[in-house]
KOLTI-496431 format. One record per residue (C-alpha): residue number from 1; x negated, y, z negated; residue in three letters. Coordinates in steps of 0.001 Angstrom, whole numbers, plus 524288, in hexadecimal, padded with zeros to 5 digits. Example, Ala and Ser with C-alpha at 12.3 -4.5 7.8 and 13.67 -1.06 7.14 Angstrom:
// residues 2
+------+-------+-------+-------+------+
! resi !     u !     v !     w ! resn !
+------+-------+-------+-------+------+
!    1 ! 7CFF4 ! 7EE6C ! 7E188 !  ala !
!    2 ! 7CA9A ! 7FBDC ! 7E41C !  ser !
+------+-------+-------+-------+------+
// end
This chain:
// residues 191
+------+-------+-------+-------+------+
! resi !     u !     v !     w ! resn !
+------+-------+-------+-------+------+
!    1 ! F48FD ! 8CDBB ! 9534D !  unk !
!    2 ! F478A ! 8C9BF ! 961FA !  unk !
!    3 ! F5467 ! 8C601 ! 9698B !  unk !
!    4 ! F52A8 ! 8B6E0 ! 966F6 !  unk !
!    5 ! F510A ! 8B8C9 ! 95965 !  unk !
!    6 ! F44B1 ! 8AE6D ! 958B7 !  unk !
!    7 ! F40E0 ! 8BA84 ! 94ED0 !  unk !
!    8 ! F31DA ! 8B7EA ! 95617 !  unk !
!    9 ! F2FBE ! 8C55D ! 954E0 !  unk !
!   10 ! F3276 ! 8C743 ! 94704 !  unk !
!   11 ! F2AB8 ! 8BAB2 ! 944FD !  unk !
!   12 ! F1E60 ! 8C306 ! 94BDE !  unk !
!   13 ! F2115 ! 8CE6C ! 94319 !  unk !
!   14 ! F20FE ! 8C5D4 ! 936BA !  unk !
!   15 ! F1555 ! 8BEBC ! 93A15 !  unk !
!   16 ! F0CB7 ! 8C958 ! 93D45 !  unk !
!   17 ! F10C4 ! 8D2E3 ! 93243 !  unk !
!   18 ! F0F08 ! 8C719 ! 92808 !  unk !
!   19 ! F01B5 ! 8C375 ! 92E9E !  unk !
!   20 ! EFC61 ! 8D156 ! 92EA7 !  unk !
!   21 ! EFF38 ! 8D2E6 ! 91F33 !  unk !
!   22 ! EFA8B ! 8C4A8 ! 91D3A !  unk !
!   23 ! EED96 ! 8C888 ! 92564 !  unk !
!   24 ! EEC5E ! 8D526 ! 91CD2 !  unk !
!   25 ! EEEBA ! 8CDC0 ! 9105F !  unk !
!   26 ! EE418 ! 8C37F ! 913C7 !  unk !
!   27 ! ED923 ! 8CE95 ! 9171E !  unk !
!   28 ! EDEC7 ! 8D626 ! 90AD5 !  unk !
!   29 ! EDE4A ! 8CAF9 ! 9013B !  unk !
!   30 ! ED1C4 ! 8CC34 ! 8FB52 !  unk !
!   31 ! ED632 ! 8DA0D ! 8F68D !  unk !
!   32 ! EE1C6 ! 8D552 ! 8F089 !  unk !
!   33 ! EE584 ! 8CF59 ! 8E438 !  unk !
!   34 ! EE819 ! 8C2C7 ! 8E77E !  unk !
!   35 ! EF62F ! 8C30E ! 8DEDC !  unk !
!   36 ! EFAED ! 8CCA0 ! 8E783 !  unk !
!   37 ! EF936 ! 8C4F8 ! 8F546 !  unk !
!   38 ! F065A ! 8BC7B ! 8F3AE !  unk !
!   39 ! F0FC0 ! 8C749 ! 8F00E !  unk !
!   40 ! F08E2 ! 8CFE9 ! 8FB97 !  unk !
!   41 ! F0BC0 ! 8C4EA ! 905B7 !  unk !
!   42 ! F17E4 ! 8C272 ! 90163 !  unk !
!   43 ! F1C11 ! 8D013 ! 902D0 !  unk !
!   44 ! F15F8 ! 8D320 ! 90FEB !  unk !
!   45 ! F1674 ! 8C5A9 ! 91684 !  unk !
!   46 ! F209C ! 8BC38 ! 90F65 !  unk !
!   47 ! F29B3 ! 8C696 ! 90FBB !  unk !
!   48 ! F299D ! 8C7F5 ! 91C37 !  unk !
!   49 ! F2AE6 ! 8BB31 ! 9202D !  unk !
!   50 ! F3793 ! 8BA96 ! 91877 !  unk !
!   51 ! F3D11 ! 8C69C ! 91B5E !  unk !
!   52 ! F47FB ! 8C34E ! 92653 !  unk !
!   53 ! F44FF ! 8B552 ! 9241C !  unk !
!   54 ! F5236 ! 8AF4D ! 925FD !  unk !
!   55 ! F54E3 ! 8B5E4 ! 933AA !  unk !
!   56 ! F478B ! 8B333 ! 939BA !  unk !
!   57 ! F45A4 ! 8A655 ! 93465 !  unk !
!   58 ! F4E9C ! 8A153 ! 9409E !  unk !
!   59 ! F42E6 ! 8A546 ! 94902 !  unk !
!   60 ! F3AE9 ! 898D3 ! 94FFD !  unk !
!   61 ! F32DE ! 88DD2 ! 948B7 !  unk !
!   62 ! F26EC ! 8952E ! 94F70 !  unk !
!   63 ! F2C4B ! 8A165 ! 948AB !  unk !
!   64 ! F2D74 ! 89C25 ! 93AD8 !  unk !
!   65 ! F1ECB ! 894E9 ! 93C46 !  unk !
!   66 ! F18EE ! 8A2CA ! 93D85 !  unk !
!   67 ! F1DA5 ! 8A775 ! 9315B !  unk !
!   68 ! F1AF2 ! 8992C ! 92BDB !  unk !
!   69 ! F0D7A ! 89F4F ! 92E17 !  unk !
!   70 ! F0F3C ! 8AA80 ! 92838 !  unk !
!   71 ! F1288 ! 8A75C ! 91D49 !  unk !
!   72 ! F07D0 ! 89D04 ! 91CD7 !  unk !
!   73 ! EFF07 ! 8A72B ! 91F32 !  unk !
!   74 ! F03DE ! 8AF3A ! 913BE !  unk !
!   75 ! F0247 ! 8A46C ! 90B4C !  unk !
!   76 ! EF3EE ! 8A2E9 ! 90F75 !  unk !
!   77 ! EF19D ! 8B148 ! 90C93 !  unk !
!   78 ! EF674 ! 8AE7A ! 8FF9B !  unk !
!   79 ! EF0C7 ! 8A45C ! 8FD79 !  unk !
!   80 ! EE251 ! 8A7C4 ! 9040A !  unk !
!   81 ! EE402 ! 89A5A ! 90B53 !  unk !
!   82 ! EDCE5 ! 89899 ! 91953 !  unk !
!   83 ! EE658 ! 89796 ! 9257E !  unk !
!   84 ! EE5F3 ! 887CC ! 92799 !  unk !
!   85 ! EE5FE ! 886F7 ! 9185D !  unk !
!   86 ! EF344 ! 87FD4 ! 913AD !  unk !
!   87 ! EFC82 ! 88A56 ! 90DAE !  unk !
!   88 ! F0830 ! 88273 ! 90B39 !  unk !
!   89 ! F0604 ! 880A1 ! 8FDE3 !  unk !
!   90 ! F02F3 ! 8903D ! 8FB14 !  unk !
!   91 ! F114B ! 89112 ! 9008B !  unk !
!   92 ! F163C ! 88747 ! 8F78F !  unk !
!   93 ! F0FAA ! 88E5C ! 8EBB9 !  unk !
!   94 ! F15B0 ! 89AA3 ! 8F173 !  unk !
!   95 ! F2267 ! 89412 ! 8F3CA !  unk !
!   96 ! F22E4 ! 89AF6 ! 8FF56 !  unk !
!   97 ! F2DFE ! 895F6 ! 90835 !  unk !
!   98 ! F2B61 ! 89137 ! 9174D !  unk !
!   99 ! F31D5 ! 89954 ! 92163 !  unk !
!  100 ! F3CDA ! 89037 ! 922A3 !  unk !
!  101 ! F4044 ! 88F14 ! 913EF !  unk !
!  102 ! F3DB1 ! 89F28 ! 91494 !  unk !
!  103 ! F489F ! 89FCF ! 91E8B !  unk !
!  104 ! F51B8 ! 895A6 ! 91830 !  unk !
!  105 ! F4EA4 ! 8A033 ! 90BE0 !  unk !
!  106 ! F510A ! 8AA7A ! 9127C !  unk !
!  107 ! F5D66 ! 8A641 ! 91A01 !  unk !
!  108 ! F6258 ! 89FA9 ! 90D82 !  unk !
!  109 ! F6042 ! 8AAF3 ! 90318 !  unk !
!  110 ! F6956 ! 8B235 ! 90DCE !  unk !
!  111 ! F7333 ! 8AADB ! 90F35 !  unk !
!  112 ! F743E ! 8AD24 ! 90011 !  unk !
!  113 ! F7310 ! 8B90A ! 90091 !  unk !
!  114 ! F7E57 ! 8BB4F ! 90AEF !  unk !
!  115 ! F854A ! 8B321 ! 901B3 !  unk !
!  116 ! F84A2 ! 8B9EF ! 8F488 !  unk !
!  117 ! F8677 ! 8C4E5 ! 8F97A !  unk !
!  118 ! F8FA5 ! 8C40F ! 9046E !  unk !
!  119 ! F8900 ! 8CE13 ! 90CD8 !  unk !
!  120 ! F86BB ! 8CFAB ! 9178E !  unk !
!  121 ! F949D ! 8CBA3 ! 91A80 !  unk !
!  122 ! F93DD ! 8C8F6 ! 927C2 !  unk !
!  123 ! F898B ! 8BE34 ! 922D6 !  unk !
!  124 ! F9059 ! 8BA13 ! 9166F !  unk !
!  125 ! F9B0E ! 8B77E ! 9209D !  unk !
!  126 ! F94CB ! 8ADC5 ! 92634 !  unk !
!  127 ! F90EF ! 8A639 ! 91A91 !  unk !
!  128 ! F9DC5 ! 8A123 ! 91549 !  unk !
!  129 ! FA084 ! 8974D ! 90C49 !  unk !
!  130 ! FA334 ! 8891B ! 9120B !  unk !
!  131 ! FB159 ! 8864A ! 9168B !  unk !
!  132 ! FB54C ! 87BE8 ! 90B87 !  unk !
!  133 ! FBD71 ! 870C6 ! 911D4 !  unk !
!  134 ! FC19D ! 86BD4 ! 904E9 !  unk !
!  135 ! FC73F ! 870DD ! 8F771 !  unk !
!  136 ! FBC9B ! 86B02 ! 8EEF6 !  unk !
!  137 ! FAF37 ! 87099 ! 8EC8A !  unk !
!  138 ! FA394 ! 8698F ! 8F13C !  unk !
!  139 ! F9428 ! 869DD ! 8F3D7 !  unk !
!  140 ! F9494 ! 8726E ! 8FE4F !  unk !
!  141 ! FA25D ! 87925 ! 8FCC0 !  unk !
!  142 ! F9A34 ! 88653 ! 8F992 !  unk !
!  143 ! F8FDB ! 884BB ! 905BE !  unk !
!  144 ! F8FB2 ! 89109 ! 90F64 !  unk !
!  145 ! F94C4 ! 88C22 ! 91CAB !  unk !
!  146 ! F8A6F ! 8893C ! 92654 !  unk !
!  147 ! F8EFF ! 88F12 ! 93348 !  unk !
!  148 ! F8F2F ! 88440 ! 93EFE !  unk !
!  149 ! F8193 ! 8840A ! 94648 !  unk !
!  150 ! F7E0A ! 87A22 ! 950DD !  unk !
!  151 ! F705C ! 87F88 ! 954EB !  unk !
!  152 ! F63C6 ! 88104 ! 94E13 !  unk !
!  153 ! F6432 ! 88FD1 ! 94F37 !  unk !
!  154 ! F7242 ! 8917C ! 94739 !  unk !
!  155 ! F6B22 ! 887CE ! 93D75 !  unk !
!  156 ! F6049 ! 89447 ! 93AFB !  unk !
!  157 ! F6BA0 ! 89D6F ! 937C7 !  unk !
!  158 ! F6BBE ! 8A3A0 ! 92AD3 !  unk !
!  159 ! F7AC5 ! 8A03C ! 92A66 !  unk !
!  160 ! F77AE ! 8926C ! 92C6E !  unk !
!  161 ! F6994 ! 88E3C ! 9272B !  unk !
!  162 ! F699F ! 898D0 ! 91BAC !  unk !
!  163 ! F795A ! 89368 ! 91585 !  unk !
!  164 ! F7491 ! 8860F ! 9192D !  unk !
!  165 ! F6904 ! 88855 ! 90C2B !  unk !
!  166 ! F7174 ! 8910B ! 9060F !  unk !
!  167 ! F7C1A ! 8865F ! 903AC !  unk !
!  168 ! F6F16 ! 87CDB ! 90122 !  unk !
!  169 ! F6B00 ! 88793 ! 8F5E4 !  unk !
!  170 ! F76C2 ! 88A0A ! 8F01F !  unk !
!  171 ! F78BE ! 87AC4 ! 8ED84 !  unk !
!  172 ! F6AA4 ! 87A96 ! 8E721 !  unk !
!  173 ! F6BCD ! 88585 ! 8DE4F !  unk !
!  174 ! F7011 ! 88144 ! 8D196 !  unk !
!  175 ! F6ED2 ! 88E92 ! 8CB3D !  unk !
!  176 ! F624D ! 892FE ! 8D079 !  unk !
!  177 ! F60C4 ! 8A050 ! 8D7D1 !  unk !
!  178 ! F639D ! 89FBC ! 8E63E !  unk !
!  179 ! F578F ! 8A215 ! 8EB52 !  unk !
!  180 ! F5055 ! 89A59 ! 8E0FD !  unk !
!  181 ! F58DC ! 88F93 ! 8E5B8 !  unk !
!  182 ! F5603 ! 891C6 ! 8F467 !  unk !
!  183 ! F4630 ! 89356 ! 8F228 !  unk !
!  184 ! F4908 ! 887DD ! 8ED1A !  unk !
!  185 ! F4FB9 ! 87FE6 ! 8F76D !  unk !
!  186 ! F45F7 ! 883A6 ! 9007A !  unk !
!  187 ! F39FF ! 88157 ! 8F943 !  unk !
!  188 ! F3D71 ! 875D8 ! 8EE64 !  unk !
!  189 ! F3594 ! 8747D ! 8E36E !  unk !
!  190 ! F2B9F ! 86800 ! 8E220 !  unk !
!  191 ! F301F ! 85D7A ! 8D865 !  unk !
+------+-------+-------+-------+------+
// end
């Protein structure tokens, strides 16, 4: 973490630990059975990409495009696809999220957490029910409280961008799981 918090620095460790394995996979993949080249790049490479996902992902546009690429590149070792080769569609079949739907994840699967479980408290704390100004029940009378931001920065917060898709979620869920609801949200299904 560096004293701005752009998180540039963990962005450089990410980036070269996921391309080193990712180089090492591509040289090894002749050797390996070609079944076992997803779950190894998920463990070593998507899992680090997501690990810490909903504090870095405030980091820069610039930031977020590198491990864009990364996880391109995973896709094309996956995949055995050349480098200017289009991958979107291997994501799709993957359904992989983009980094920004891995952050609103990420954020949003916390804020549930903090939620159901009420801990940590100095977090559940902040994540109060809204005030109701009225006695009868409506759409939104259940909605966590977005905190008052005026600048682009207070709009990356986890207490304001991750209950702003939490209170999107929970009006979508119609008995589903959580997260199968959220994965959901993100990524809709065609049709």
């Amino acid at each position: 973490m560096d004293r701005n918090l752009s998180f540039v620095e963990h962005v450089n460790h990410v980036v070269a630990k996921c391309s080193g394995a990712l180089i090492a996979l591509m040289h090894a993949k002749h050797s390996l059975p070609k079944a076992s080249i997803k779950p190894i790049v998920n463990s070593l490479v998507i899992s680090s990409v997501r690990y810490c996902i909903s504090v870095y992902g405030t980091c820069s546009k610039t930031e977020k495009d590198r491990i864009h690429k990364i996880i391109n590149f995973a896709a094309r070792v996956i995949s055995g696809r050349r480098k200017y080769d289009q991958i979107s569609d291997v994501i799709k079949k993957f359904n992989w999220l983009s980094v920004p739907q891995l952050v609103t994840y990420h954020r949003t699967s916390l804020v549930h957490k903090i939620v159901s479980t009420g801990q940590p408290e100095s977090l559940f704390a902040c994540l109060t029910a809204s005030d109701h100004q009225h006695d009868h029940d409506t759409r939104q009378s259940s909605d966590m409280r977005l905190p008052r931001v005026t600048t682009d920065v207070g709009k990356r917060q986890i207490a304001y961008s991750g209950v702003q898709f939490y209170n999107t979620v929970r009006s979508k869920m119609r008995g589903r799981p959580f997260k199968t609801a959220l994965h959901s949200s993100l990524r809709p299904e065609p049709g």
